[in-house]
C-alpha positions, 0 to 999 in steps of 0.5 A: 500500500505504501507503494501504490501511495507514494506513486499516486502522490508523485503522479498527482504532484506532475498533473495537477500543477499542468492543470492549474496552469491550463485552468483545467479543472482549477478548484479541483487541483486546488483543493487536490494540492491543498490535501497534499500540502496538509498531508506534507505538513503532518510529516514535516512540521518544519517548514510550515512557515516557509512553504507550505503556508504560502502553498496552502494560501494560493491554493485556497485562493485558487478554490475560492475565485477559480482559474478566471477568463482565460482557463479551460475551464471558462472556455469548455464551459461556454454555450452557443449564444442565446441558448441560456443558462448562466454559462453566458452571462458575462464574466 
C-alpha cells in the first residue's frame, strides 16, 4: 500500500500543477494540492512557515475565485449564444 501511495502522490504532484496552469479543472487541483500540502505538513512540521503556508494560501485562493477568463475551464464551459443558462452571462 505504501507503494501504490507514494506513486499516486508523485503522479498527482506532475498533473495537477499542468492543470492549474491550463485552468483545467482549477478548484479541483486546488483543493487536490491543498490535501497534499496538509498531508506534507503532518510529516514535516518544519517548514510550515516557509512553504507550505504560502502553498496552502494560493491554493485556497485558487478554490475560492477559480482559474478566471482565460482557463479551460471558462472556455469548455461556454454555450452557443442565446441558448441560456448562466454559462453566458458575462464574466
Amino acid at each position: 500500500m505504501p507503494l501504490v501511495s507514494a506513486s499516486l502522490a508523485g503522479i498527482a504532484e506532475i498533473v495537477l500543477p499542468i492543470f492549474l496552469v491550463l485552468g483545467l479543472g482549477t478548484r479541483f487541483a486546488a483543493v487536490a494540492i491543498m490535501a497534499m500540502t496538509v498531508v506534507i505538513q503532518l510529516t514535516i512540521p518544519d517548514g510550515w512557515a516557509n512553504f507550505h503556508l504560502p502553498w496552502a494560501a494560493m491554493a485556497l485562493a485558487l478554490v475560492v475565485y477559480g482559474g478566471g477568463r482565460l482557463s479551460l475551464d471558462v472556455l469548455l464551459m461556454k454555450r452557443p449564444s442565446g441558448s441560456g443558462g448562466p454559462a453566458t452571462r458575462p464574466i
